[in-house]
N, C-alpha and C positions, 0 to 999 in steps of 0.2 A: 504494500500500500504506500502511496507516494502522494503529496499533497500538488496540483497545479495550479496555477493561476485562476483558473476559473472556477474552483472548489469553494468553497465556503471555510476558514479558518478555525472554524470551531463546532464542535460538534457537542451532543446532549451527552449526559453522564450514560444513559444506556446505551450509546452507540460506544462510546470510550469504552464498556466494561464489553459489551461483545466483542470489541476487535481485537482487545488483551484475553480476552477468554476469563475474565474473573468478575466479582460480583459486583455491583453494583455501591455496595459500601466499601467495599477495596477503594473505587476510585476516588468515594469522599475524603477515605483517609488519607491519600496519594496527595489531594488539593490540600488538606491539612499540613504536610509536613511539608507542604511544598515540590514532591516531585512531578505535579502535573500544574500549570498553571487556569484557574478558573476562575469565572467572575457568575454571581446571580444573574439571574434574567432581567428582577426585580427584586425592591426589598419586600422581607418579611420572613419568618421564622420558618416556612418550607418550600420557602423560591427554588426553581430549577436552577442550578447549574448549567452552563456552556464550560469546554475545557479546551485548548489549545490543540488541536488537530496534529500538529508537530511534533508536541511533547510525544502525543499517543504514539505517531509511525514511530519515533524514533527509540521510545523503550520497545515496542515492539519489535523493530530492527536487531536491537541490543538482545532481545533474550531468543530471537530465530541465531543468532551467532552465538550465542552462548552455549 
């Protein structure tokens, strides 16, 4: 998976945790420590997350080489 110009840079928390193949709170916790970068959609205590589409290829890059 490869991000292009014409992509959209960011993507929902359930597309993030289907293309790493893990759950869904995996990737809150990932925006937590910081290894995924994420912003709300909006405020309020269970706004959607968006997450960096990049971040995603690129740990997924890292663990197909691992």
């Amino acid at each position: 998976m490869h991000v292009s110009k014409n992509e959209p840079t960011r993507i929902s928390v359930a597309e993030a945790a289907l293309t790493l193949g893990v759950d869904v709170r995996t990737i809150h916790r990932m925006i937590r420590r910081g290894q995924l970068r994420g912003n709300k959609v909006h405020e309020g205590l269970r706004a959607p997350f968006l997450v960096d589409k990049r971040d995603v290829v690129s740990i997924s890059a890292a663990r197909e080489t691992a």
